[in-house]
N, CA and C atoms as a LAMMPS dump frame, in Angstrom:
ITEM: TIMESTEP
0
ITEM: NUMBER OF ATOMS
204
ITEM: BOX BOUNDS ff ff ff
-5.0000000000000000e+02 5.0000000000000000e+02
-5.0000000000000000e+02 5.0000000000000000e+02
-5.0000000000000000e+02 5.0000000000000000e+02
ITEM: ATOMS id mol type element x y z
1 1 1 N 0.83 -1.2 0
2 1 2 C 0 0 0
3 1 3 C 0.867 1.254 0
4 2 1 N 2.175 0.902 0.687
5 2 2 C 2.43 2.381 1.147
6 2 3 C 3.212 2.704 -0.831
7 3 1 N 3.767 1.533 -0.877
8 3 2 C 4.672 1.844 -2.102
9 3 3 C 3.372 2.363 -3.566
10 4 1 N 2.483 1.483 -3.597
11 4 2 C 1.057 2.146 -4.269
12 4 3 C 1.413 4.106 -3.766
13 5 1 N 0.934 4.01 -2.811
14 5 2 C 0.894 5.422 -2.263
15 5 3 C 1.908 5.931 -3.382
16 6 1 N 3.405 5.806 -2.827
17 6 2 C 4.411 6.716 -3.49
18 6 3 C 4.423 6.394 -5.196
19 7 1 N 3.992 5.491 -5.861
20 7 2 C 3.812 5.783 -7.105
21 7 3 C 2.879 6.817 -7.388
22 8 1 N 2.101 6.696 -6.498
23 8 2 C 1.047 7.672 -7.238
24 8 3 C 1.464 9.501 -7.027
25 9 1 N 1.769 9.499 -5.746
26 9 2 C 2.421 10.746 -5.331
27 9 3 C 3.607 10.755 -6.87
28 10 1 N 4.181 10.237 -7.313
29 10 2 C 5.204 10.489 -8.416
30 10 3 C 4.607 10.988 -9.56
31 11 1 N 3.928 9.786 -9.807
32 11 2 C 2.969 10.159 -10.901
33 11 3 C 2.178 11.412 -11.07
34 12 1 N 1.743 11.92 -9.914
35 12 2 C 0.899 13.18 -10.076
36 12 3 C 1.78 14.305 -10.137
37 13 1 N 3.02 13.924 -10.215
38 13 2 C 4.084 15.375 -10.361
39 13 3 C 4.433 15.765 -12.178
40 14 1 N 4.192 14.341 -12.686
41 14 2 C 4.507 14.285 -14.17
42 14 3 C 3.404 15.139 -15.054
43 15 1 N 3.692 15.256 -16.201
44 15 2 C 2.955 15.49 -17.188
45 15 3 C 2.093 14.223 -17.674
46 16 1 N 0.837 15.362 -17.982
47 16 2 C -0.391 14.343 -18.252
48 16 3 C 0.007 13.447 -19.462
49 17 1 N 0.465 13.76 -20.609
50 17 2 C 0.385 12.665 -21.089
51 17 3 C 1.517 11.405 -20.636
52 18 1 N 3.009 11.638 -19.931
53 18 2 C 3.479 10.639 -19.482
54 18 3 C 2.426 9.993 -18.588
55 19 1 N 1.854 10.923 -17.848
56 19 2 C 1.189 9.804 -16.847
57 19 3 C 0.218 9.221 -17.112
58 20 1 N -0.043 9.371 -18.124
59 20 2 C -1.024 8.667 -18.935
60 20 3 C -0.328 7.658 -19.646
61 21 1 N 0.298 7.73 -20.007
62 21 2 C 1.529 6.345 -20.766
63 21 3 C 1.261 5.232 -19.765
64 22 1 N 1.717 6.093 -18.516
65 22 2 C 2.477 5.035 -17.653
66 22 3 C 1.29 4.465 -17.038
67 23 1 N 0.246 5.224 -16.672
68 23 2 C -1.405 3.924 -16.429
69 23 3 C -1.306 2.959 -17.115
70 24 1 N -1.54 3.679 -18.694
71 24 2 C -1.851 2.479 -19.323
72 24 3 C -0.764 1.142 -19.343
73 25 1 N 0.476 1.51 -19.073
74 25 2 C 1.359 0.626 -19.723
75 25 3 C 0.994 -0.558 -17.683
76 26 1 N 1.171 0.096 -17.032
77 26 2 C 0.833 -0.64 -15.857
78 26 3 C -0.117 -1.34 -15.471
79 27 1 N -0.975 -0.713 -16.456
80 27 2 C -2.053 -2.068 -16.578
81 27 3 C -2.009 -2.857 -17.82
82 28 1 N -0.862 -3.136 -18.191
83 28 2 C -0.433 -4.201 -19.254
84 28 3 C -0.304 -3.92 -20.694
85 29 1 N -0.574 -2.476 -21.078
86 29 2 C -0.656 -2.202 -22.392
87 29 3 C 0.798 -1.868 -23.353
88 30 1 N 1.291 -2.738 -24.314
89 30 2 C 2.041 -2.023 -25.06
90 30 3 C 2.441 -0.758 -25.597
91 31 1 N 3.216 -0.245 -26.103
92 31 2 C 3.438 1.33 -26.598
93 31 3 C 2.287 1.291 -28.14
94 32 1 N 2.424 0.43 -28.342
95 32 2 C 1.27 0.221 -29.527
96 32 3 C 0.204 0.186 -29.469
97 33 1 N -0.276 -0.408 -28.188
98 33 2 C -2.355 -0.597 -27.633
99 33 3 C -2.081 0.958 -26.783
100 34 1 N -0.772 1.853 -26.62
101 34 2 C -1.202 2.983 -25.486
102 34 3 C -1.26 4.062 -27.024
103 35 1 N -0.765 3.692 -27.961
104 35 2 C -0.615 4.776 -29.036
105 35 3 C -1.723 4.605 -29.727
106 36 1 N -2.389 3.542 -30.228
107 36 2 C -3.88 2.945 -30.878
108 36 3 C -4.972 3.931 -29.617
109 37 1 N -5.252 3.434 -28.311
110 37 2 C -5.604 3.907 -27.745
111 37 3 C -5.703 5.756 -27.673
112 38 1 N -4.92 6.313 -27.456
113 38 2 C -4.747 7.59 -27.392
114 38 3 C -4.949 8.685 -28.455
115 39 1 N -4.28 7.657 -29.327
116 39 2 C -4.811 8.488 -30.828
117 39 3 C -3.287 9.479 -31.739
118 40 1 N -1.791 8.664 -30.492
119 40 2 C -0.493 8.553 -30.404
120 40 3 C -0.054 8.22 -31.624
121 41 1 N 1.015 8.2 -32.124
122 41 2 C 2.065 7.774 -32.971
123 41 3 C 2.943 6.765 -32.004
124 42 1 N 3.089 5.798 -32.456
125 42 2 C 3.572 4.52 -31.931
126 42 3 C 5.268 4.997 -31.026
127 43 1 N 5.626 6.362 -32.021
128 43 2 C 7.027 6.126 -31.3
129 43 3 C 7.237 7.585 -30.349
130 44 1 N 5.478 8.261 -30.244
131 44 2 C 5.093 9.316 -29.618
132 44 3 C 5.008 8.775 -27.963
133 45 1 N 4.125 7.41 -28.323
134 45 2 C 4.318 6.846 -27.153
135 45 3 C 5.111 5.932 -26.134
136 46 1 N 5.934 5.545 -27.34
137 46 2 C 7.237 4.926 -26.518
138 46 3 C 7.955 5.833 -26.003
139 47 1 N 8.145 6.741 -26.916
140 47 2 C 8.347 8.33 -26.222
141 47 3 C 8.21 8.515 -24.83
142 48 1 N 6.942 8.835 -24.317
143 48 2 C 6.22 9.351 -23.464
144 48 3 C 6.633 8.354 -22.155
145 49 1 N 6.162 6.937 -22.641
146 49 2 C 6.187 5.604 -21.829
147 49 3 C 7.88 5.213 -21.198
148 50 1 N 8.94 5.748 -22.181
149 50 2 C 10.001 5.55 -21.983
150 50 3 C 10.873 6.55 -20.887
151 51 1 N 10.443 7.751 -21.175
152 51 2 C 10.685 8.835 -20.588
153 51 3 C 9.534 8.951 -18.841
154 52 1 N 8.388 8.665 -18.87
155 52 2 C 7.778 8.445 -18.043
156 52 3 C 8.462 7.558 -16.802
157 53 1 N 8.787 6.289 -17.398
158 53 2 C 9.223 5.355 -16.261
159 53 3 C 10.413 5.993 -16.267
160 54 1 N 11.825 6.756 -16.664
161 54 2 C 12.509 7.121 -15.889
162 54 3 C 12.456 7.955 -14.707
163 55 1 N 11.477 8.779 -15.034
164 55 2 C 10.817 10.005 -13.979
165 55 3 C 10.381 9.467 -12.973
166 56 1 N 9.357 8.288 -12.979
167 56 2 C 8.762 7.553 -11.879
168 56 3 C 10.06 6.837 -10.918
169 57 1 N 11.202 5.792 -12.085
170 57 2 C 12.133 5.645 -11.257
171 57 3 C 12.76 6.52 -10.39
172 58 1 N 13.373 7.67 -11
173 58 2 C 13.83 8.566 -9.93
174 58 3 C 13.331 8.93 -8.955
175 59 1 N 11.852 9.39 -9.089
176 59 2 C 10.798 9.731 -8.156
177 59 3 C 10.871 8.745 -6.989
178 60 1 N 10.992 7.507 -7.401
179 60 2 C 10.797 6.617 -6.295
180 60 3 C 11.714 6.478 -5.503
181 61 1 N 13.243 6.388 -6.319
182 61 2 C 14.575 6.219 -5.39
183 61 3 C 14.796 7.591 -4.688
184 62 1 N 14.498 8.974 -5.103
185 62 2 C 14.294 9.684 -4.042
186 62 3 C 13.361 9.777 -3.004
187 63 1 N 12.61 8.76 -2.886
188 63 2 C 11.761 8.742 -2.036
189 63 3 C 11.92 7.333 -1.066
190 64 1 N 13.248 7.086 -1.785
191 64 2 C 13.78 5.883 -0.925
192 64 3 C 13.323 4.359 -1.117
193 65 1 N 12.833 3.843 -2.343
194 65 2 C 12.398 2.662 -3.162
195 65 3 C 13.109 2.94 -4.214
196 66 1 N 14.409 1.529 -4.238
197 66 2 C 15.137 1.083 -5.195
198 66 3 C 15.273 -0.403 -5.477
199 67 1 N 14.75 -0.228 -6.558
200 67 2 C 14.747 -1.77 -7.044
201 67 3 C 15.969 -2.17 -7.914
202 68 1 N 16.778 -1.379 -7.821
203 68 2 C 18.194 -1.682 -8.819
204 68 3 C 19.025 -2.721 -8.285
């Protein structure tokens, strides 16, 4: 729960469409079903999705969750 918590606290610091990448991709979706979906360019959203989870990573290891 608590780690739920701090994703989300991360997430709400990002830009809407990364954090929108990164829903979708966390609930199982490819850069291709998040770019079909959205209405994206396939490498708009790997884009977004790629750049997203670095932000979230950092977010998290400054917040003291490292999975490295």
């Amino acid at each position: 729960k608590q780690i739920l918590d701090q994703v989300e606290k991360v997430l709400s610091t990002m830009d809407e469409n990364r954090r929108t990448a990164i829903r979708l991709y966390l609930q199982g979706m490819t850069s291709f079903e998040i770019a079909d979906v959205r209405g994206w360019s396939e490498p708009k959203a790997r884009n977004l999705l790629y750049r997203g989870l670095k932000d979230l990573r950092a977010g998290l290891k400054s917040a003291g969750i490292d999975y490295s």
